[in-house]
C-alpha positions in Angstrom: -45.6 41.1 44.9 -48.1 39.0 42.7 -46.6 36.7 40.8 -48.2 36.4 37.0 -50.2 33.5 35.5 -48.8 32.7 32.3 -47.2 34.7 29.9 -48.5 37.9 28.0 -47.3 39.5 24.4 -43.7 41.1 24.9 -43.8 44.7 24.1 -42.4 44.2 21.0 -45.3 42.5 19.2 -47.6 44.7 21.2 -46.3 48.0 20.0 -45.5 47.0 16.4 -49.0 45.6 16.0 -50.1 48.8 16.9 -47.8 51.0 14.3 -48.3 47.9 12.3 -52.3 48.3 12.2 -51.9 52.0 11.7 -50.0 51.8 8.7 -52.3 48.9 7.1 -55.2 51.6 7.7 -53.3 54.2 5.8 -52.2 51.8 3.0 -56.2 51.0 2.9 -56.7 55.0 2.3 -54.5 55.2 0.1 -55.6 52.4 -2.2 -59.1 53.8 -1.9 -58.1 57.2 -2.8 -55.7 56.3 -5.1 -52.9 58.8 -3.4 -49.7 56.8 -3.2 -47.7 57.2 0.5 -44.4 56.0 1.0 -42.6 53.4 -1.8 -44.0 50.2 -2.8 -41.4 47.8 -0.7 -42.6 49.6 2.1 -45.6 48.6 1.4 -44.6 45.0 1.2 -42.8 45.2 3.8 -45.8 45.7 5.9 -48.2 43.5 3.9 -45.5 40.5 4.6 -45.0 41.2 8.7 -48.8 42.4 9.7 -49.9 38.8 9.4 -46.8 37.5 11.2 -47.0 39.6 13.9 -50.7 38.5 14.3 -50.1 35.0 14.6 -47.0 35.8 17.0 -49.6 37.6 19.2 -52.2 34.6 18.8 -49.1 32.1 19.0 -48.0 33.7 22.4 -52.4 34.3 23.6 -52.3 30.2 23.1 -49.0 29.2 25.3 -50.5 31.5 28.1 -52.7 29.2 28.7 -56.6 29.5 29.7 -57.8 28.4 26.1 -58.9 25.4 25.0 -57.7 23.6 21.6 -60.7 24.4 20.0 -60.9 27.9 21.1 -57.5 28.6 19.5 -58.1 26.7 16.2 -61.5 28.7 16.1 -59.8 31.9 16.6 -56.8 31.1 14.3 -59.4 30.4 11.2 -61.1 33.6 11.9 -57.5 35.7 12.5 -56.7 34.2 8.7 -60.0 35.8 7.4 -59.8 38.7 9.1 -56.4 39.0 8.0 -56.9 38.6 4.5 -59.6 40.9 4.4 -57.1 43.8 5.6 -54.5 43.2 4.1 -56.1 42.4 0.4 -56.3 46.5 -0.3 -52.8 46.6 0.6 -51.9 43.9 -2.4 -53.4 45.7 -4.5 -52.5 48.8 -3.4 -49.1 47.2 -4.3 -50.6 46.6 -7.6 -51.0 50.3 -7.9 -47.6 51.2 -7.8 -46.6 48.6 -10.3 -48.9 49.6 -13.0 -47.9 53.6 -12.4 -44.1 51.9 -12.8 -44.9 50.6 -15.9 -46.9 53.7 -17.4 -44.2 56.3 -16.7 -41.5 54.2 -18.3 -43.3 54.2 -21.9 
């Protein structure tokens, strides 16, 4: 049995990235199309644990091992950008729901 060379993403991270990145794409729709899915918490929900889980995936690539300080730092800086771009249409997608909140009260 090969044995294996540092440690890899546990399933967890892995598969809620994936629902995770899914969803973002959907809240990206929506705010495009203005059509609101879901609730608004849910949407924060999601636009509070995407980035988390991103850096838990990038926390866990770095203690496998095989990258170099620099290499990590690099990619961390560019995961932040990357991040923010994707999850800025979700903020204000958030934004959406507050303003339709405060038009149907009056």
């Amino acid at each position: 049995m090969p044995t294996e060379v540092g440690v890899s993403s546990p399933d967890v991270v892995i598969y809620s990235l994936l629902i995770l990145d899914f969803m973002v794409l959907i809240g990206s729709f929506g705010y495009a199309f203005k059509v609101k899915f879901l609730n608004a918490k849910t949407w924060l929900f999601i636009a509070i644990t995407y980035p988390i889980m991103l850096f838990a995936e990038a926390g866990f690539d770095f203690y496998a091992g095989g990258y170099t300080v620099d290499e990590m730092l690099i990619h961390s800086l560019l995961l932040l950008i990357v991040t923010g771009v994707f999850v800025a249409p979700l903020i204000m997608y958030l934004d959406d729901f507050k303003v339709s909140e405060t038009t149907s009260n009056n």
